[in-house]
C-alpha positions, -999 to +999 in steps of 0.1 A: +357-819+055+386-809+033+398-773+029+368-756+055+343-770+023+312-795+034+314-827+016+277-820+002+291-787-020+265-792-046+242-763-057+206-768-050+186-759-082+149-768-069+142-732-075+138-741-114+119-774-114+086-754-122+104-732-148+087-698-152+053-681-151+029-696-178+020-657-192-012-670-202-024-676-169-020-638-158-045-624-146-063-592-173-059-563-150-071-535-177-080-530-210-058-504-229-083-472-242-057-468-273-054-500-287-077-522-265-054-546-257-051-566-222-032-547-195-013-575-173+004-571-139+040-554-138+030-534-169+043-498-171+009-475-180-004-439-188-029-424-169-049-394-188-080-383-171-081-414-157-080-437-183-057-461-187-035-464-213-003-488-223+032-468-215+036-468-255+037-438-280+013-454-303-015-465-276-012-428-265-015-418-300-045-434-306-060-426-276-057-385-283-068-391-319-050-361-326-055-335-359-029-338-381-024-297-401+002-278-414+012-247-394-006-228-421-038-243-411-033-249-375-028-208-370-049-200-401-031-181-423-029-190-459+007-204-473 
């Protein structure tokens, strides 16, 4: 021993010989009522009168199907 440092000093990298997660083998947790897409684990989501719904503007879009108007129409009033 040299210095205070074991001999064996090398970094044990075992931790990576399966690589990562195959994302194709998670597990379908929910199905998105916006878009209808799969809702995996770890996935940030909406819940509106409990439905669930992917944490994304357009899936929450969708899923309030909202009514596009002018002000005019909305309050109306002609222009």
């Amino acid at each position: 021993m040299q210095w205070g440092v074991k001999e064996d000093w090398r970094m044990n990298l075992d931790r990576f010989s399966q690589g990562l997660p195959d994302p194709q083998d998670a597990e379908v947790m929910a199905y998105c009522e916006g878009c209808g897409g799969e809702i995996y684990p770890g996935e940030d989501v909406y819940c509106v009168n409990g439905y669930i719904i992917h944490a994304e503007w357009e899936c929450l879009v969708q899923y309030i199907d909202p009514e596009v108007k002018t002000i005019e129409e909305a309050l109306g009033v002609e222009a």
